[in-house]
Backbone atoms as SQL, in Angstrom:
CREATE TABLE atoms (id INTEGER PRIMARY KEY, chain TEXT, resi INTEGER, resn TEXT, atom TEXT, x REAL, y REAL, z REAL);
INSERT INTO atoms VALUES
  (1, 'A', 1, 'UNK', 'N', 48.772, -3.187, -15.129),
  (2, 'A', 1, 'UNK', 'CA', 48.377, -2.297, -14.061),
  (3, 'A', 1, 'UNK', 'C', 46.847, -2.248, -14.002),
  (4, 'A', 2, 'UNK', 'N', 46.074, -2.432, -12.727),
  (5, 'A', 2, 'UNK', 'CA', 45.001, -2.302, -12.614),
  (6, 'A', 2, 'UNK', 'C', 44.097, -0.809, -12.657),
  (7, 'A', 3, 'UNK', 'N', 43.386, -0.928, -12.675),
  (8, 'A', 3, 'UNK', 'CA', 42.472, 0.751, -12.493),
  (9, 'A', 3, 'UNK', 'C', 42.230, 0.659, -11.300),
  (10, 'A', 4, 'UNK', 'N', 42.389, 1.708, -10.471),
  (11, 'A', 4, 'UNK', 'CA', 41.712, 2.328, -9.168),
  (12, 'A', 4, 'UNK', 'C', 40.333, 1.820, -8.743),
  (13, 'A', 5, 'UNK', 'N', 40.017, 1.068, -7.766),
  (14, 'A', 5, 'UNK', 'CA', 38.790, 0.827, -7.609),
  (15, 'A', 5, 'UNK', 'C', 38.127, 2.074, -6.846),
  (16, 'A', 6, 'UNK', 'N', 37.189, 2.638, -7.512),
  (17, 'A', 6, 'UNK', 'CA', 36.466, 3.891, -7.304),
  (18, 'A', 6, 'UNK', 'C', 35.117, 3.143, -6.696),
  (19, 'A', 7, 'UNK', 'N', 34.825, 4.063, -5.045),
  (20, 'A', 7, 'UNK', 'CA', 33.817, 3.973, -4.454),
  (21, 'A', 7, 'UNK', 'C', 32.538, 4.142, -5.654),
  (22, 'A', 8, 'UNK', 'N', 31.440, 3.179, -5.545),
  (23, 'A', 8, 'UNK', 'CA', 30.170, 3.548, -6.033),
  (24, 'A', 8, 'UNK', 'C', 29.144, 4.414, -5.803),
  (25, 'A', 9, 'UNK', 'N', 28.626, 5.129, -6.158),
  (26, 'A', 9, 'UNK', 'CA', 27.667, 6.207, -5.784),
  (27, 'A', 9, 'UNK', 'C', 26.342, 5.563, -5.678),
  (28, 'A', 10, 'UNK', 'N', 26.228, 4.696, -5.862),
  (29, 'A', 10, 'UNK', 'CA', 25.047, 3.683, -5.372),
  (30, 'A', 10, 'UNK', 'C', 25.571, 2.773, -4.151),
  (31, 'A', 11, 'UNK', 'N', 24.722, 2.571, -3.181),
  (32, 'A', 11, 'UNK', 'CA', 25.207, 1.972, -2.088),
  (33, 'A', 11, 'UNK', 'C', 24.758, 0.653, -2.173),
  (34, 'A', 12, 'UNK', 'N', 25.806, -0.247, -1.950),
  (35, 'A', 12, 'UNK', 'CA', 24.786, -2.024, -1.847),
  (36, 'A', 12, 'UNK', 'C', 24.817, -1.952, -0.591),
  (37, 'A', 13, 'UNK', 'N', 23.725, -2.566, -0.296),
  (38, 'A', 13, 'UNK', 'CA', 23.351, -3.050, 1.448),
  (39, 'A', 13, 'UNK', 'C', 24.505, -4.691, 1.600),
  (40, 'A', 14, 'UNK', 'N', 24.684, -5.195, 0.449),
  (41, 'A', 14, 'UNK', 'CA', 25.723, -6.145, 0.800),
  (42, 'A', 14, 'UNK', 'C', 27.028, -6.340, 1.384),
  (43, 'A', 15, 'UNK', 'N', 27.274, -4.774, 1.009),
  (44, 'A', 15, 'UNK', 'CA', 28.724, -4.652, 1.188),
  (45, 'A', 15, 'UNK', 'C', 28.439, -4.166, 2.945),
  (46, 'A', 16, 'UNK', 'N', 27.865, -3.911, 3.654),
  (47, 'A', 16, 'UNK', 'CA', 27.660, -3.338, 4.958),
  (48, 'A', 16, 'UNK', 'C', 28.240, -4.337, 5.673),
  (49, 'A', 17, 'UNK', 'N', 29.005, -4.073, 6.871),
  (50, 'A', 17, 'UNK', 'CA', 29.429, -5.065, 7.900),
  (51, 'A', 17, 'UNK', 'C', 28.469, -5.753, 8.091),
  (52, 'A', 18, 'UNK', 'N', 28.965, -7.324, 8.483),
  (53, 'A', 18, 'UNK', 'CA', 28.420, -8.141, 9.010),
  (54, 'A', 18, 'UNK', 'C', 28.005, -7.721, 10.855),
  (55, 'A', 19, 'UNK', 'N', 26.923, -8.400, 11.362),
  (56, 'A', 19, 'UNK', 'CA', 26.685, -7.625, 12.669),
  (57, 'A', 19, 'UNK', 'C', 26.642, -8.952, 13.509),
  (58, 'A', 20, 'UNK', 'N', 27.127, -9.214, 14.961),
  (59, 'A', 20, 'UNK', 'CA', 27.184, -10.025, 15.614),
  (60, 'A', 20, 'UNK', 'C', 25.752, -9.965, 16.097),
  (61, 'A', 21, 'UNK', 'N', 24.806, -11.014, 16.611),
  (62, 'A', 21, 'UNK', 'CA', 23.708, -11.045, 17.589),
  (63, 'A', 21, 'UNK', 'C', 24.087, -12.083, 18.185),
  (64, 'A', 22, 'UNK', 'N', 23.477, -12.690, 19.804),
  (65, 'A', 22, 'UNK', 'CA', 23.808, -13.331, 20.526),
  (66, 'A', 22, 'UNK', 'C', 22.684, -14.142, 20.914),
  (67, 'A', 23, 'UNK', 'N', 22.286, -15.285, 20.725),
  (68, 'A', 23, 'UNK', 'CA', 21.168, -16.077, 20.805),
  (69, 'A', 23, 'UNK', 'C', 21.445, -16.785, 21.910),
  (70, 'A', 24, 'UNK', 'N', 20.643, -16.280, 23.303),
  (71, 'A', 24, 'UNK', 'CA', 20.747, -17.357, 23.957),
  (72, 'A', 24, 'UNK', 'C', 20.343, -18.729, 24.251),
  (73, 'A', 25, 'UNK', 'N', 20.880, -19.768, 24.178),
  (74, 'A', 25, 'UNK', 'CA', 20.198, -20.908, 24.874),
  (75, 'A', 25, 'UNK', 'C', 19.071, -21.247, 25.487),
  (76, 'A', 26, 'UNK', 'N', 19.836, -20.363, 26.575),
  (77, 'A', 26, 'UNK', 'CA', 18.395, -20.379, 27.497),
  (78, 'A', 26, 'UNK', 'C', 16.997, -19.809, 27.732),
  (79, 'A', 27, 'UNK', 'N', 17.131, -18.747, 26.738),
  (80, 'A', 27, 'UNK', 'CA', 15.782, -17.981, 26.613),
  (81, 'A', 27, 'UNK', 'C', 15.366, -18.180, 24.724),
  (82, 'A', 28, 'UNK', 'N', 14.226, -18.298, 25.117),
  (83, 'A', 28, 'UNK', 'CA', 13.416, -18.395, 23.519),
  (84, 'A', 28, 'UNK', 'C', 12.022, -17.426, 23.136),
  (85, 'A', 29, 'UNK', 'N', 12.279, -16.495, 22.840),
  (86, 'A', 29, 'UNK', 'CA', 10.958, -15.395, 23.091),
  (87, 'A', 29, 'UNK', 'C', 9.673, -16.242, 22.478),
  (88, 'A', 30, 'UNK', 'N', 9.674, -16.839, 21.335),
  (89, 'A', 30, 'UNK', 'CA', 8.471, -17.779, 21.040),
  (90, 'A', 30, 'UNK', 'C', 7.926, -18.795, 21.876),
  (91, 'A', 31, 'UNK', 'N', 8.692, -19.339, 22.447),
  (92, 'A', 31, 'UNK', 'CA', 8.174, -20.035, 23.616),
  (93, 'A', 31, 'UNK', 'C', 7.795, -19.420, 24.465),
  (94, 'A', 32, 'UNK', 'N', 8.195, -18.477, 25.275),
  (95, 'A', 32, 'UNK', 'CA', 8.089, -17.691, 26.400),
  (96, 'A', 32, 'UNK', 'C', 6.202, -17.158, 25.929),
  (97, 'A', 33, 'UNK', 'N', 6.469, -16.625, 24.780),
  (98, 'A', 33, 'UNK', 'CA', 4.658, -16.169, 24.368),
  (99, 'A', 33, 'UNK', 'C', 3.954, -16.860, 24.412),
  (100, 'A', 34, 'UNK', 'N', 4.518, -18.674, 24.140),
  (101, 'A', 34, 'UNK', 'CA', 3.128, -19.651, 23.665),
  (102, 'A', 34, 'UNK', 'C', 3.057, -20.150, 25.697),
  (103, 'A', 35, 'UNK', 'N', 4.119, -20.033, 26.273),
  (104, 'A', 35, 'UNK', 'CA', 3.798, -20.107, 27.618),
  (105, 'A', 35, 'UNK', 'C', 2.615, -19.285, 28.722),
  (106, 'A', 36, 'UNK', 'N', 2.906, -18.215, 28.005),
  (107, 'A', 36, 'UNK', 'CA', 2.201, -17.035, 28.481),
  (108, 'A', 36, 'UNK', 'C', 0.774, -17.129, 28.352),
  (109, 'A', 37, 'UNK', 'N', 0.730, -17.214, 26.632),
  (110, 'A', 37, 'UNK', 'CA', -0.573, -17.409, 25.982),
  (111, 'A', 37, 'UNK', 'C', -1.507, -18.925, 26.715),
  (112, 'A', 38, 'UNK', 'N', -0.806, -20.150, 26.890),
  (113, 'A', 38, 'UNK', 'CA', -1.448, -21.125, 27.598),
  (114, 'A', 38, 'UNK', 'C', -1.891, -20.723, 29.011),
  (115, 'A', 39, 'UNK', 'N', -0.781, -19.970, 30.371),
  (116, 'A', 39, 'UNK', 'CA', -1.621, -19.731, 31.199),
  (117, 'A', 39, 'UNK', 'C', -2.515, -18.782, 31.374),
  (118, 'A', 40, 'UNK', 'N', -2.499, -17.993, 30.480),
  (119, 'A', 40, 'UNK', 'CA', -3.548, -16.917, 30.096),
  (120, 'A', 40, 'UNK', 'C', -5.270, -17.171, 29.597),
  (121, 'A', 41, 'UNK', 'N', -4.884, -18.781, 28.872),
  (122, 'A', 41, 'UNK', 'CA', -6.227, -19.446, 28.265),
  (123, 'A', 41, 'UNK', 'C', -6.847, -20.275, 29.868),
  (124, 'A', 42, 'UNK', 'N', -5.885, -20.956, 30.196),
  (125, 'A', 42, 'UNK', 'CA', -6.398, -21.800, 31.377),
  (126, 'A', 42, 'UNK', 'C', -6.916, -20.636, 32.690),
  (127, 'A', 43, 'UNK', 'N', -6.731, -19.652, 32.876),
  (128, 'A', 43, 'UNK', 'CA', -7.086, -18.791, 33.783),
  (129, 'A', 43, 'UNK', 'C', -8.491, -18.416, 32.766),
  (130, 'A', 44, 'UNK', 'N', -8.780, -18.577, 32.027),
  (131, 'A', 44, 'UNK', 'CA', -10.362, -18.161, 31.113),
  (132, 'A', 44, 'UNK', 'C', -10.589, -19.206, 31.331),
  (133, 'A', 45, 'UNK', 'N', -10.488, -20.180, 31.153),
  (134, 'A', 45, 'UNK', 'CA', -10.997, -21.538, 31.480),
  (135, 'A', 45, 'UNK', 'C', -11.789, -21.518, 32.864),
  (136, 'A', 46, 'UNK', 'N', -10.819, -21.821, 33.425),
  (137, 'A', 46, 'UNK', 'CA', -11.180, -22.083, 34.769),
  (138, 'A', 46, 'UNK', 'C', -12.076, -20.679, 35.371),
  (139, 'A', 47, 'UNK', 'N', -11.856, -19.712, 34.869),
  (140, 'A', 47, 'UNK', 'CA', -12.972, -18.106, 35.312),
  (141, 'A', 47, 'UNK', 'C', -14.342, -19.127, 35.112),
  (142, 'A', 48, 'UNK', 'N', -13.881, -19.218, 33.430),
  (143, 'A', 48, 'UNK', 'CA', -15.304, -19.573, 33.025),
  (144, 'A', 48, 'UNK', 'C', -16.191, -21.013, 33.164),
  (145, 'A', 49, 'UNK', 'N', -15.524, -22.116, 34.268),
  (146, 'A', 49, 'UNK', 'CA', -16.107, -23.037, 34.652),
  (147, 'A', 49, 'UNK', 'C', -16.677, -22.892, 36.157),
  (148, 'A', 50, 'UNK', 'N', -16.155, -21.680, 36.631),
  (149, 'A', 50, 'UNK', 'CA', -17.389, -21.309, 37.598),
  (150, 'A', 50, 'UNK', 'C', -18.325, -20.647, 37.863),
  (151, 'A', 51, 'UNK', 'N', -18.600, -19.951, 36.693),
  (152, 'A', 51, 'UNK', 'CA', -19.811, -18.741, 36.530),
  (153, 'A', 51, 'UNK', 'C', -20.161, -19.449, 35.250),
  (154, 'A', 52, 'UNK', 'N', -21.114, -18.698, 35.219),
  (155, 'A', 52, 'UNK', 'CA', -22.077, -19.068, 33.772),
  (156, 'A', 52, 'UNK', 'C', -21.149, -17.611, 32.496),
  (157, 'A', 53, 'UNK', 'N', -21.406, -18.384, 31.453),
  (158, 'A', 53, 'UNK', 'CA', -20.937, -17.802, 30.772),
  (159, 'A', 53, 'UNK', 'C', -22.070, -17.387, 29.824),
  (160, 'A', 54, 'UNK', 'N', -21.864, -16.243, 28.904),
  (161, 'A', 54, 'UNK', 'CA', -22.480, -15.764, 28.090),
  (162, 'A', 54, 'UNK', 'C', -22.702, -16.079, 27.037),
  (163, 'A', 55, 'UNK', 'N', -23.002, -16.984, 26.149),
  (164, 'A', 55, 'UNK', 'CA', -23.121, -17.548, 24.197),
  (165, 'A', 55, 'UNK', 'C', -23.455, -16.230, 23.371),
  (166, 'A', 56, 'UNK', 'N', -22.966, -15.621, 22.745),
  (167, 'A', 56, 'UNK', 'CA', -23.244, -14.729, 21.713),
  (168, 'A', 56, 'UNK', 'C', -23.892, -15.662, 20.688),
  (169, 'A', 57, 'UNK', 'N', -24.986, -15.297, 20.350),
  (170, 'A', 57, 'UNK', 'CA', -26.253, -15.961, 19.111),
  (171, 'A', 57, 'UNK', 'C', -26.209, -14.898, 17.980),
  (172, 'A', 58, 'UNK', 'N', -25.452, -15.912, 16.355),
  (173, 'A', 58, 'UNK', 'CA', -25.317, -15.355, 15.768),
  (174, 'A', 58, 'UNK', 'C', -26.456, -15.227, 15.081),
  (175, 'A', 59, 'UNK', 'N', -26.718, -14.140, 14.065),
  (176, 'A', 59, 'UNK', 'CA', -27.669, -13.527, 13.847),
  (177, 'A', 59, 'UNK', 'C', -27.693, -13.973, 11.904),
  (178, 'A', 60, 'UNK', 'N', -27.839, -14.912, 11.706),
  (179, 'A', 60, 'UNK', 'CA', -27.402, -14.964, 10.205),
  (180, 'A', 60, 'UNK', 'C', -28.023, -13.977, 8.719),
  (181, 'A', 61, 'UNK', 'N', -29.482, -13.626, 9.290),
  (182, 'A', 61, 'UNK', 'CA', -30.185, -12.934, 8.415),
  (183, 'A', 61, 'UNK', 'C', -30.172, -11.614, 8.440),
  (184, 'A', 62, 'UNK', 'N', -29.254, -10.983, 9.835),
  (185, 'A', 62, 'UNK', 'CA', -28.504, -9.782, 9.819),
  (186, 'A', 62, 'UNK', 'C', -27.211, -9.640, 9.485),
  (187, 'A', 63, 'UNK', 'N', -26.580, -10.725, 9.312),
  (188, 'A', 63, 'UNK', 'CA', -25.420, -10.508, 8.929),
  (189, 'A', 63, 'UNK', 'C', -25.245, -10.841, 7.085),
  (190, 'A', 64, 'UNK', 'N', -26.172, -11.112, 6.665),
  (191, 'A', 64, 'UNK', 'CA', -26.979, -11.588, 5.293),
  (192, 'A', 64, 'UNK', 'C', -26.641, -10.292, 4.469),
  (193, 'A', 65, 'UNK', 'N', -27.862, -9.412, 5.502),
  (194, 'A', 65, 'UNK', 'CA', -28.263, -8.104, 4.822),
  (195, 'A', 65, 'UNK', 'C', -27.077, -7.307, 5.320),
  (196, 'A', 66, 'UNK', 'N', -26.311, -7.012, 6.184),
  (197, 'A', 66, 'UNK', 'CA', -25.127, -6.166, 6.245),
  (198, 'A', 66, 'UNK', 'C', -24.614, -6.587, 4.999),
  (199, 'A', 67, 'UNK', 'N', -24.373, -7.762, 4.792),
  (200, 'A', 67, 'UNK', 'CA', -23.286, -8.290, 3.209),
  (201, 'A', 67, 'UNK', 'C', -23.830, -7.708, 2.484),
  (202, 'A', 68, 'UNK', 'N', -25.003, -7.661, 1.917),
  (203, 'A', 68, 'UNK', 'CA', -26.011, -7.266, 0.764),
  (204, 'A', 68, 'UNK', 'C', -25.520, -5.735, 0.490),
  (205, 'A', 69, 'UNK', 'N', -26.091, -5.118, 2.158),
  (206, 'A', 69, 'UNK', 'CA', -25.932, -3.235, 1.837),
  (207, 'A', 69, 'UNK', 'C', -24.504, -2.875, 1.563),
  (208, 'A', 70, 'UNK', 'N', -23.481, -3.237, 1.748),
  (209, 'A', 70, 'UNK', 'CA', -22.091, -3.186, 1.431),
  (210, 'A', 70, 'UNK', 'C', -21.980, -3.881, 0.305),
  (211, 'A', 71, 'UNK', 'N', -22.170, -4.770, -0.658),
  (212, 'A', 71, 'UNK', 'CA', -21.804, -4.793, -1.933),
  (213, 'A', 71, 'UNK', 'C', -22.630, -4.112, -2.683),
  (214, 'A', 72, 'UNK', 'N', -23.740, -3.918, -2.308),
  (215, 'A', 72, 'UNK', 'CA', -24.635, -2.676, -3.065),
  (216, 'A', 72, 'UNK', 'C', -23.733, -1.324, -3.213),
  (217, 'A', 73, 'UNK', 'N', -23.300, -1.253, -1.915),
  (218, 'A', 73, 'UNK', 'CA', -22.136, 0.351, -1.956),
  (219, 'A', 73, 'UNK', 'C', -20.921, 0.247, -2.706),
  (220, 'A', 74, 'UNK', 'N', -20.482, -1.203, -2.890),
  (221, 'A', 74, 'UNK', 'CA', -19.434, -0.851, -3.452),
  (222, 'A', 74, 'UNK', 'C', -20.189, -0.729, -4.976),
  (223, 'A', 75, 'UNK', 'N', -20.971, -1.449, -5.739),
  (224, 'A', 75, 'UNK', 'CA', -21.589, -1.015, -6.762),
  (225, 'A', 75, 'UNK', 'C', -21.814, 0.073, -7.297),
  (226, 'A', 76, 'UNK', 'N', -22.779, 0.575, -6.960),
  (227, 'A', 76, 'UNK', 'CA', -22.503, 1.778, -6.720),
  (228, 'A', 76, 'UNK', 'C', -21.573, 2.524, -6.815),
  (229, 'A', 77, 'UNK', 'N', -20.119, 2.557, -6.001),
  (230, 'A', 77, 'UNK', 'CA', -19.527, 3.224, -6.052),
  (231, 'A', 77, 'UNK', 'C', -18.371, 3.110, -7.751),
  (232, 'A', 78, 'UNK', 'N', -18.496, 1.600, -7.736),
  (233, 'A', 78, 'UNK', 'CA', -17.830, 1.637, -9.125),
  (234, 'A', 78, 'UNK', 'C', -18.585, 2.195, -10.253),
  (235, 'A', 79, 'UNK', 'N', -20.070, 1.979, -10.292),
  (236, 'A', 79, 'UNK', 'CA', -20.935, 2.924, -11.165),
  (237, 'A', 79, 'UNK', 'C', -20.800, 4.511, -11.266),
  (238, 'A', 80, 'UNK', 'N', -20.133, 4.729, -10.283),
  (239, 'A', 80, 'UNK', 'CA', -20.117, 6.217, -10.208),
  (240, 'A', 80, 'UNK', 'C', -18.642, 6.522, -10.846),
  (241, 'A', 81, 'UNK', 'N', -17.551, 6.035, -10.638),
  (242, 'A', 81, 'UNK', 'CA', -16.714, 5.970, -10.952),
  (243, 'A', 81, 'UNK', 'C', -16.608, 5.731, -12.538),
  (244, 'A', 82, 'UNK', 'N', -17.190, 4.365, -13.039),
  (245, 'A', 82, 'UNK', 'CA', -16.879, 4.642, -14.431),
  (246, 'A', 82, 'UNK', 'C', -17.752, 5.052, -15.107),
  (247, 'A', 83, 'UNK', 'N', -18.721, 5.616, -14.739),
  (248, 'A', 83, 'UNK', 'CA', -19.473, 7.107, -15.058),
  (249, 'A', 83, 'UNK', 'C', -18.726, 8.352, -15.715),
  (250, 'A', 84, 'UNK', 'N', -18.222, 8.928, -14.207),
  (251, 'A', 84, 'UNK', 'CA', -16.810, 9.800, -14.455),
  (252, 'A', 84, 'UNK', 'C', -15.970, 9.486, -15.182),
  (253, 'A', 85, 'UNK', 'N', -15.737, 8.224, -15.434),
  (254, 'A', 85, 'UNK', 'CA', -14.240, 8.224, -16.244),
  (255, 'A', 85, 'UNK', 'C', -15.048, 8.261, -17.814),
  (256, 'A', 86, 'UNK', 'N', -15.669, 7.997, -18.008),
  (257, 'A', 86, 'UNK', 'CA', -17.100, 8.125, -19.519),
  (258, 'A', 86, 'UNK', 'C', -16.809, 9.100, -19.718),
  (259, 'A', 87, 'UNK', 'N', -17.573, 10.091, -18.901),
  (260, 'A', 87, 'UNK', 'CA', -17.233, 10.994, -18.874),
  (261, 'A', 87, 'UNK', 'C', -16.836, 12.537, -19.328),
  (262, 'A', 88, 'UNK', 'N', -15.338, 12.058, -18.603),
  (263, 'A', 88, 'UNK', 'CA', -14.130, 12.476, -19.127),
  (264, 'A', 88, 'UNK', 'C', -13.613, 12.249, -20.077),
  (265, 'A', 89, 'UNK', 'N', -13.602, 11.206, -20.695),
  (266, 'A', 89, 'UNK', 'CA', -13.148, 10.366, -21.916),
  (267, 'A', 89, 'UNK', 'C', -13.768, 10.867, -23.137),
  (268, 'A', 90, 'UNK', 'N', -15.301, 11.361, -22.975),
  (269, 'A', 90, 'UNK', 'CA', -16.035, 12.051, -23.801),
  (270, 'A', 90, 'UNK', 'C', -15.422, 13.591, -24.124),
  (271, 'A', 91, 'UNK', 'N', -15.461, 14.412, -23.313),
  (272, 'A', 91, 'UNK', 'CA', -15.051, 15.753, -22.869),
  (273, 'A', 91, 'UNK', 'C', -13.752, 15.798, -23.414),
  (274, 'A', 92, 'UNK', 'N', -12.611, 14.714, -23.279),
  (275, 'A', 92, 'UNK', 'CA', -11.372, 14.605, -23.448),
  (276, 'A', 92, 'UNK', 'C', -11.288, 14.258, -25.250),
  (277, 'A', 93, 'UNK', 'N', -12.286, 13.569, -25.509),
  (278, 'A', 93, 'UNK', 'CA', -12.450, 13.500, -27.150),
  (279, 'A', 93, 'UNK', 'C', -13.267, 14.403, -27.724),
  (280, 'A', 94, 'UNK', 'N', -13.737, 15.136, -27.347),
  (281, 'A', 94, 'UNK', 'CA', -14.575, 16.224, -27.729),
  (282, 'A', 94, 'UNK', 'C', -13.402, 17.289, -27.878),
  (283, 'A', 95, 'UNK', 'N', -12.285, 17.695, -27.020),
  (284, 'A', 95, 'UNK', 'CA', -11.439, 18.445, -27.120),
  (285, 'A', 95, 'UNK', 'C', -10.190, 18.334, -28.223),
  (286, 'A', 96, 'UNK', 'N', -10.234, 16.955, -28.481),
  (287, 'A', 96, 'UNK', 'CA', -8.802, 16.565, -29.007),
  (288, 'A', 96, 'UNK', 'C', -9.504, 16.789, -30.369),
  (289, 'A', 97, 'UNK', 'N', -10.731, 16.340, -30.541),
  (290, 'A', 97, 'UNK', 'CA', -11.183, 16.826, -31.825),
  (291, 'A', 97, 'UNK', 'C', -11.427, 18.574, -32.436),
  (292, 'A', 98, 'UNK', 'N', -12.061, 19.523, -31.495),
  (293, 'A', 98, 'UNK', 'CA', -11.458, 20.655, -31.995),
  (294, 'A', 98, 'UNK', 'C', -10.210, 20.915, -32.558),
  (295, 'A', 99, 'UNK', 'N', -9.128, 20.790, -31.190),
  (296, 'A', 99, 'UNK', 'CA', -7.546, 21.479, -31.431),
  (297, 'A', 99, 'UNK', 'C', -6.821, 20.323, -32.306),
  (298, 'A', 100, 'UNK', 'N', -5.864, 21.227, -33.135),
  (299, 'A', 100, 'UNK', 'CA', -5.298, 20.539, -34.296),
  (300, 'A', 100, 'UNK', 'C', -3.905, 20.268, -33.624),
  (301, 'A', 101, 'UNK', 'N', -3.733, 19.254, -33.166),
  (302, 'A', 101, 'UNK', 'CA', -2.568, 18.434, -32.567),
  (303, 'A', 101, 'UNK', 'C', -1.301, 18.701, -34.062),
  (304, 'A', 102, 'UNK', 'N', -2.011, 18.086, -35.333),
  (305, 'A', 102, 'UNK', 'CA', -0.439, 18.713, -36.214),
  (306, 'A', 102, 'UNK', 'C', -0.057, 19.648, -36.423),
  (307, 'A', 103, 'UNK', 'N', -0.231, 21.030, -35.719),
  (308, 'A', 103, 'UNK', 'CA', 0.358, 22.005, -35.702),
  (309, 'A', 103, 'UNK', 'C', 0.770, 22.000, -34.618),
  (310, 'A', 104, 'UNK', 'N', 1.054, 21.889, -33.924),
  (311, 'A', 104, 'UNK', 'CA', 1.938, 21.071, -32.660),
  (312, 'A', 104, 'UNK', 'C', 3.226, 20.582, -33.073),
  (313, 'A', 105, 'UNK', 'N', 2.412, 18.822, -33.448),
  (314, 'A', 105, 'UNK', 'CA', 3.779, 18.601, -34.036),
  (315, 'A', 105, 'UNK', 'C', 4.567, 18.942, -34.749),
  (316, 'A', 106, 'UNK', 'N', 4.091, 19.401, -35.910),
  (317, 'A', 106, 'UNK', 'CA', 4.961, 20.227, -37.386),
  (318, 'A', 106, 'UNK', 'C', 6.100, 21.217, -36.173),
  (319, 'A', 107, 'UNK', 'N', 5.176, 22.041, -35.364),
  (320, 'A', 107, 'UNK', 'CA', 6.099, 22.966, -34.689),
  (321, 'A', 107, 'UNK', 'C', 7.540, 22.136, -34.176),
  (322, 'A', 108, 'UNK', 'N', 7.635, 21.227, -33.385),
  (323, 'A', 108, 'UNK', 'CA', 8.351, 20.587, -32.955),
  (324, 'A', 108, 'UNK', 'C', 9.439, 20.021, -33.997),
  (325, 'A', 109, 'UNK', 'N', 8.739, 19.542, -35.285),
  (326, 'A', 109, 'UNK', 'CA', 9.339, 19.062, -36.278),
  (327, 'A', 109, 'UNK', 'C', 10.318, 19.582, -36.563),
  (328, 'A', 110, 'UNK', 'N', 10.057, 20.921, -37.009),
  (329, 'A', 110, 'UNK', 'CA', 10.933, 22.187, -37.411),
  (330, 'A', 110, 'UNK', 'C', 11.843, 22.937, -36.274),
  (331, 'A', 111, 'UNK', 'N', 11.963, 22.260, -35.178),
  (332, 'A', 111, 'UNK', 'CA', 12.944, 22.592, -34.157),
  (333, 'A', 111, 'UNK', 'C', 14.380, 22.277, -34.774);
């Protein structure tokens, strides 16, 4: 004689019905986007072969020093950080050394 198979109180997502979807043939949403996306480029194209267009001129020795002042900050910010954690670590051993932790434990011992 077998045992009762008893529902689990943990749920598997495996055991969930299988779900029908319906793929059509005739429509392909990835294509349909890269369609979209091509006449979308050729309409910039063609805008932009009859007017003059604008060149953005990159700026390399400003974009140099933006890099520079942002890893300086993050520096910084980790300096400050394991500063604080120093710290604390100090303060936190400064404390553990007053209070007598084996009277603690002994207490517990004797439970």
């Amino acid at each position: 004689m077998e045992a009762p198979k008893v529902r689990s109180p943990f749920r598997n997502i495996r055991t969930e019905p299988r779900r029908f979807t319906f793929k059509s043939p005739l429509y392909d949403p990835k294509k349909m986007k890269i369609e979209e996306r091509l006449s979308q480029l050729e309409a910039e194209a063609s805008n932009a072969a009859d007017g003059y267009t604008h060149r953005r001129k990159i700026d390399f020795k400003r974009r140099r020093a933006l890099q520079n002042h942002e890893s300086k900050g993050r520096i910084l910010r980790f300096v400050a950080i394991l500063i604080g954690l120093l710290i604390g670590l100090y303060y936190g051993l400064e404390w553990a050394d007053k209070t007598d932790f084996m009277k603690s434990l002994n207490l517990f011992k004797n439970v």
